[in-house]
C-alpha positions in Angstrom: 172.7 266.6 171.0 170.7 265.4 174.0 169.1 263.5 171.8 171.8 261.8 169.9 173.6 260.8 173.2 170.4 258.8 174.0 170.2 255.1 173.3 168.8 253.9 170.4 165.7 253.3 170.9 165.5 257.4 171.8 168.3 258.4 169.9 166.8 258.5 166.5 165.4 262.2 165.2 163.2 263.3 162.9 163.4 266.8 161.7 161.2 269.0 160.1 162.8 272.5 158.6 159.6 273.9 157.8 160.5 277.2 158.4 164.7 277.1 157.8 165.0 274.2 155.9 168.9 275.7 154.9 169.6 274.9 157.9 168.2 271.8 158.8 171.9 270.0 157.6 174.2 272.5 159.2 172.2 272.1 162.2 172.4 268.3 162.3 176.1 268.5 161.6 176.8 270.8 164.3 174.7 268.5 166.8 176.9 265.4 165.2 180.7 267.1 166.1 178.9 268.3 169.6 178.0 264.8 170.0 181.3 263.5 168.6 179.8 261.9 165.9 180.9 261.3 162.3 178.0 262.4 159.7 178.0 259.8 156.9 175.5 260.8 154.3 173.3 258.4 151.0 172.5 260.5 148.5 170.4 259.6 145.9 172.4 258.3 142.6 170.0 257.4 140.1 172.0 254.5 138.3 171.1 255.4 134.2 170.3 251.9 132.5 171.1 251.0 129.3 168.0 250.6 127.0 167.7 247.1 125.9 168.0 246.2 122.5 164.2 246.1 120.3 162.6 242.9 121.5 160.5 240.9 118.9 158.4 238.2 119.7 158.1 234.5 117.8 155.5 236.7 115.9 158.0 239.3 114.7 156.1 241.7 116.9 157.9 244.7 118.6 157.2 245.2 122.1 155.1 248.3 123.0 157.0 251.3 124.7 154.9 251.0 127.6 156.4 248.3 128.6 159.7 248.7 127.6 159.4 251.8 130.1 158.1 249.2 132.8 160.9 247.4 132.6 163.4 250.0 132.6 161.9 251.6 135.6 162.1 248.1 137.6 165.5 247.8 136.4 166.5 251.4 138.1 164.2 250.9 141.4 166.5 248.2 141.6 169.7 249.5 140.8 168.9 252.4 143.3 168.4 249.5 145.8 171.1 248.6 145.1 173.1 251.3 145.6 171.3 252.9 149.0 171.8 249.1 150.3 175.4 248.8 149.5 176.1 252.4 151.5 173.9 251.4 154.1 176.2 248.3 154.6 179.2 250.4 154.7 177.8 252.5 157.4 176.8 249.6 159.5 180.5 248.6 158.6 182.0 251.5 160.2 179.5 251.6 163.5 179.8 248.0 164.2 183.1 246.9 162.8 185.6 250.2 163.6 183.5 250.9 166.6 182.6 254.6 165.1 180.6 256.5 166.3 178.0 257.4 163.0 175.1 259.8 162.8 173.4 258.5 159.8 171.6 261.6 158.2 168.8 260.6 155.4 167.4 263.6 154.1 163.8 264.5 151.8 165.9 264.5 148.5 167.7 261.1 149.3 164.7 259.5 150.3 163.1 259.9 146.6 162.2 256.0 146.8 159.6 254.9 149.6 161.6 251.5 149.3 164.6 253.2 151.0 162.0 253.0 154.5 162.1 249.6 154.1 165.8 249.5 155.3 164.8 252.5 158.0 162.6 250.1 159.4 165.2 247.0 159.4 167.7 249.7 161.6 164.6 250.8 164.2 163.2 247.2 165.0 166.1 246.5 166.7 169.0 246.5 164.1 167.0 243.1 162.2 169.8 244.0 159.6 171.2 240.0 158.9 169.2 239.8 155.5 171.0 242.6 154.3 174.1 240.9 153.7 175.3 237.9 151.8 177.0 234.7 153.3 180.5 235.7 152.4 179.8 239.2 154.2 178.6 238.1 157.0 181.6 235.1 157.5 184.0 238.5 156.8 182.3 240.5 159.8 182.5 237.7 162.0 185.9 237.1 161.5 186.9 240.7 161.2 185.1 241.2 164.9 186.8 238.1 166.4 189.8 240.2 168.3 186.9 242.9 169.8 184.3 240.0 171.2 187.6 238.2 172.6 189.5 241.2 174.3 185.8 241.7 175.7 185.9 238.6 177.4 183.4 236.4 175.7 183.6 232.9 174.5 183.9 233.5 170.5 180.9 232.1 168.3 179.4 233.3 164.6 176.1 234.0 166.7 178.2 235.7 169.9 180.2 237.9 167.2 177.3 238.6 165.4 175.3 240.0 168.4 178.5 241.9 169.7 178.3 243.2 166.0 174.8 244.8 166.5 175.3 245.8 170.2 178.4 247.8 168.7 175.8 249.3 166.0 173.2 250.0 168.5 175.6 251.9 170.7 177.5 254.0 167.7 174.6 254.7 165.0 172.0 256.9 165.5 169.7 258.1 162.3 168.7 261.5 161.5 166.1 262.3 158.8 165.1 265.4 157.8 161.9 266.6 155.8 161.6 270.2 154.4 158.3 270.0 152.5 156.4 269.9 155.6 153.1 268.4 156.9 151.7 266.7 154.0 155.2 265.5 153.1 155.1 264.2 156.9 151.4 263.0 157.1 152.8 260.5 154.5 155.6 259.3 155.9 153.8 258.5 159.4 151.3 256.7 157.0 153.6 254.6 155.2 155.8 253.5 157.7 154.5 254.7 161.0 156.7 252.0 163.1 159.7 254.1 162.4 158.6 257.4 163.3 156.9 256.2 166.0 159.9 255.7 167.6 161.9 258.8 166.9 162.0 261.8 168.6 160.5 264.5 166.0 161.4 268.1 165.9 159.7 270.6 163.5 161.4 274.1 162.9 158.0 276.3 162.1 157.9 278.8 160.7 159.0 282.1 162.6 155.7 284.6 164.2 155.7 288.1 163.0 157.5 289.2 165.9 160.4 286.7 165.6 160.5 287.9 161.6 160.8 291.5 162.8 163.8 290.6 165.5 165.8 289.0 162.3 164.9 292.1 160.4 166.4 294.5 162.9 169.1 292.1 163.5 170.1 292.3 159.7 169.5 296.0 159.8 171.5 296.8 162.0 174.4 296.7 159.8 173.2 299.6 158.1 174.9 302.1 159.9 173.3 304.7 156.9 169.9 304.8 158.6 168.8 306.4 161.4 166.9 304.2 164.0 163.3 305.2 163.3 164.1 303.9 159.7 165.4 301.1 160.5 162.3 299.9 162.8 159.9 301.0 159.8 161.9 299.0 157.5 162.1 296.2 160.0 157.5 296.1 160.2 157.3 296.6 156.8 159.6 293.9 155.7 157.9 291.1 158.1 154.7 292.4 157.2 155.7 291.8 153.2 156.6 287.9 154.2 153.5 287.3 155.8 151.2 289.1 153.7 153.2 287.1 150.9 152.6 283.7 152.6 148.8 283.9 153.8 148.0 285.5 149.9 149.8 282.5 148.7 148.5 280.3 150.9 151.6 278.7 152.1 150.4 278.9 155.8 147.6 276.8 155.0 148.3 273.2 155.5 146.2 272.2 152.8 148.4 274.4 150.3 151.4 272.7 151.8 153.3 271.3 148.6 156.8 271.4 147.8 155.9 272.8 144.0 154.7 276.6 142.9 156.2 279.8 142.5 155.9 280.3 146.9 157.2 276.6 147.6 160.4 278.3 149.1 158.8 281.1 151.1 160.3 280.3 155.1 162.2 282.3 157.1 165.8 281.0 155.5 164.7 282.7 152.8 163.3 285.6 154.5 167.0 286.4 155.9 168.3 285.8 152.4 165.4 288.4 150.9 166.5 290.6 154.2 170.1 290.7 153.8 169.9 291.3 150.0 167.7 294.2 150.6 170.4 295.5 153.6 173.2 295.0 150.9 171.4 297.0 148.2 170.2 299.6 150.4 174.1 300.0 151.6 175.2 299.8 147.7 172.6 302.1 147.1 173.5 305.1 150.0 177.3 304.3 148.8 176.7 305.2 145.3 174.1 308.3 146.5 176.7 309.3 148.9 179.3 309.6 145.9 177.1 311.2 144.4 176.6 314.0 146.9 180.1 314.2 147.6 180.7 315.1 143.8 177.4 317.2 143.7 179.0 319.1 146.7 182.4 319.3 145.3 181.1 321.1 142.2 178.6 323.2 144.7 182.0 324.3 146.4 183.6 325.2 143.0 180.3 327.2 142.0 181.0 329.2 145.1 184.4 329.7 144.9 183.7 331.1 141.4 180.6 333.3 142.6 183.0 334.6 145.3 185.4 335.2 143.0 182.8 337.5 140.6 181.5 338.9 143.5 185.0 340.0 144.4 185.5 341.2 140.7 182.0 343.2 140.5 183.1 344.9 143.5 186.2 346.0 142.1 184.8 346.8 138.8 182.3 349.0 140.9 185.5 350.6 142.3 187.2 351.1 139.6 183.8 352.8 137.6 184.0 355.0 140.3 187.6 356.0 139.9 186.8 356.1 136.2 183.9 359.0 137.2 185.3 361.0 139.1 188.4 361.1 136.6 185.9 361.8 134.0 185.1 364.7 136.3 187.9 365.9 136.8 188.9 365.8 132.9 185.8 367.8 132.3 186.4 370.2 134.6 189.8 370.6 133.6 188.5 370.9 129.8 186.3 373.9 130.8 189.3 375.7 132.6 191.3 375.0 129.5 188.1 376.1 127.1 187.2 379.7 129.8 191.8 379.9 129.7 191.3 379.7 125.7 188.6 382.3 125.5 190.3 384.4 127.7 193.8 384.4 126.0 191.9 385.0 122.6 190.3 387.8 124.2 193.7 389.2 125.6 195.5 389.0 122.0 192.4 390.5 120.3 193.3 393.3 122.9 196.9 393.6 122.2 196.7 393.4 118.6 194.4 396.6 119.0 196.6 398.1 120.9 199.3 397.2 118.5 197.5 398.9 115.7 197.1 402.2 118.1 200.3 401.8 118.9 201.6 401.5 115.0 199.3 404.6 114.3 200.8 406.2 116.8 204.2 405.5 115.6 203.0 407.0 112.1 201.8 410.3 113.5 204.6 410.6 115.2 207.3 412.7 112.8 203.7 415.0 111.8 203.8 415.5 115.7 207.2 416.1 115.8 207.8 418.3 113.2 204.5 420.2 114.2 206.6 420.5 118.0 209.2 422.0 116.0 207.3 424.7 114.4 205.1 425.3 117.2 208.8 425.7 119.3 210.4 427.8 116.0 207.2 430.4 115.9 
């Protein structure tokens, strides 16, 4: 922000998202609505062309490929020219004309043509921007700018209202760029066109140290309420240990190894916080699902025991009632052997009476010989 607020000749940045290049554009238009700035933005629009017709020569030759792809390569340089110069104007436009204040922000992927530096250069050596525009444009600004440069106070003239035209751009745009492939992206750059960057103020997002990696682990882990806090601080080594081992095996540290291609191009610390909060949302899915898995495990576990209890109260009554059953089997034996020794006995007392029943009817038939023997015992 301090930066933007400077004049121009300071104002201009260069940044390098080495380590969070994610970031880089929400970070430049934070700095923009801090600095109460509008972000206006070129992409790149590759303009298709169409493919010319076969061209024969006087010879009834066809042209070769080759250079039929020459051509149509020149014609889209060209058109893309066409295009970034034509938004470029507009920007200048709304800085100089509506008296806007414009943060112009170019970044890696809209700079896909060197030519486009050409125009980068015409904005840093001090706003030399008057080839850029057509006679009929520039009659249009002039005229368009007449009411600011009188209601400033100055005598109006095409040169006056063209100068109070670039002081206005001067004072409302400032350019951004930003580079994510890092140093050899930037060693080329400086190379190329070393009078731009040598007049803007460069900052480079490196990558983070191991101990900044482990702080944005822990900071990330921290949302896993399922972990106790020795876990959490092994999880937070060994995931900032991964990253780096990752980088130095793929040799993304080394500057020489420092392309934007490969299967480890995108290995910096925005995608370090992506790879960390993945593994914090899985590890959360993953307790949530073990944790339903427990509580069902334990829900069953409780209705096991209930049932156990349950048999264990049964065996106990069954072992009650086999002892009621024994000692009723006891007593039914017992009371069989009275009833057997009470049979015996009563067979043994009628065995006894029917004896003395025969005595008895003996008796009875001896009886008249006795009696009659009485009477002639008595008679003699």
């Amino acid at each position: 922000v301090r930066c933007l607020k400077s004049p121009l000749e300071a104002g201009n940045v260069l940044l390098v998202g080495e380590g969070s290049p994610s970031v880089c554009v929400s970070l430049a238009q934070l700095s923009a609505a801090m600095a109460g700035m509008n972000v206006a933005e070129i992409p790149h629009h590759s303009v298709v062309v169409e493919q010319p017709g076969l061209v024969v020569s006087e010879k009834n030759q066809a042209v070769p490929a080759a250079v039929k792809a020459i051509v149509t390569e020149a014609q889209s340089i060209r058109s893309d020219l066409r295009h970034f110069q034509s938004k470029l104007m507009g920007v200048f436009r709304q800085a100089g004309l509506k008296n806007s204040k414009v943060l112009l922000l170019l970044t890696e992927s809209d700079l896909v043509r060197d030519e486009y530096l050409s125009f980068v250069c015409d904005i840093m050596s001090n706003c030399s921007i008057s080839h850029l525009f057509s006679k009929n444009e520039y009659t249009t600004i002039v005229n368009s700018i007449r009411p600011d440069v009188l209601q400033a106070g100055l005598v109006y003239s095409e040169s006056v209202a063209w100068n109070f035209f670039l002081k206005n751009i001067k004072c409302n745009l400032r350019l951004m760029i930003i580079l994510y492939s890092g140093e050899r992206r930037f060693q080329q750059l400086c190379h190329l066109v070393p009078s731009v960057f040598n007049k803007m103020t460069t900052i480079w997002l490196r990558n983070s140290t191991k101990e900044d990696l482990l702080k944005m682990a822990q900071h990330h882990l921290e949302d896993a309420t399922c972990l106790e806090a020795t876990a959490k601080e092994n999880l937070a080594h060994l995931l900032a240990a991964m990253h780096q081992s990752v980088r130095q095996v793929a040799g993304v540290d080394n500057q020489l190894c420092c392309n934007s291609s490969g299967p480890f191009c995108q290995l910096n610390d925005s995608t370090y916080s992506k790879f960390v909060k993945k593994f914090v949302s899985l590890v959360k899915h993953r307790y949530g699902v073990l944790h339903e898995e427990h509580k069902r495990l334990t829900r069953a576990m409780d209705c096991v025991e209930s049932v156990s209890e349950q048999a264990t109260v049964l065996a106990n009554a069954m072992v009650k009632e086999n002892g009621v059953l024994d000692d009723k089997e006891h007593c039914a034996l017992s009371f069989l052997s009275q009833l057997g020794q009470n049979t015996a006995i009563k067979e043994e007392h009628l065995k006894i009476i029917d004896k003395q029943k025969d005595k008895i009817a003996q008796l009875e038939k001896l009886n008249p010989e006795l009696k009659s023997a009485y009477e002639r015992a008595v008679d003699n």
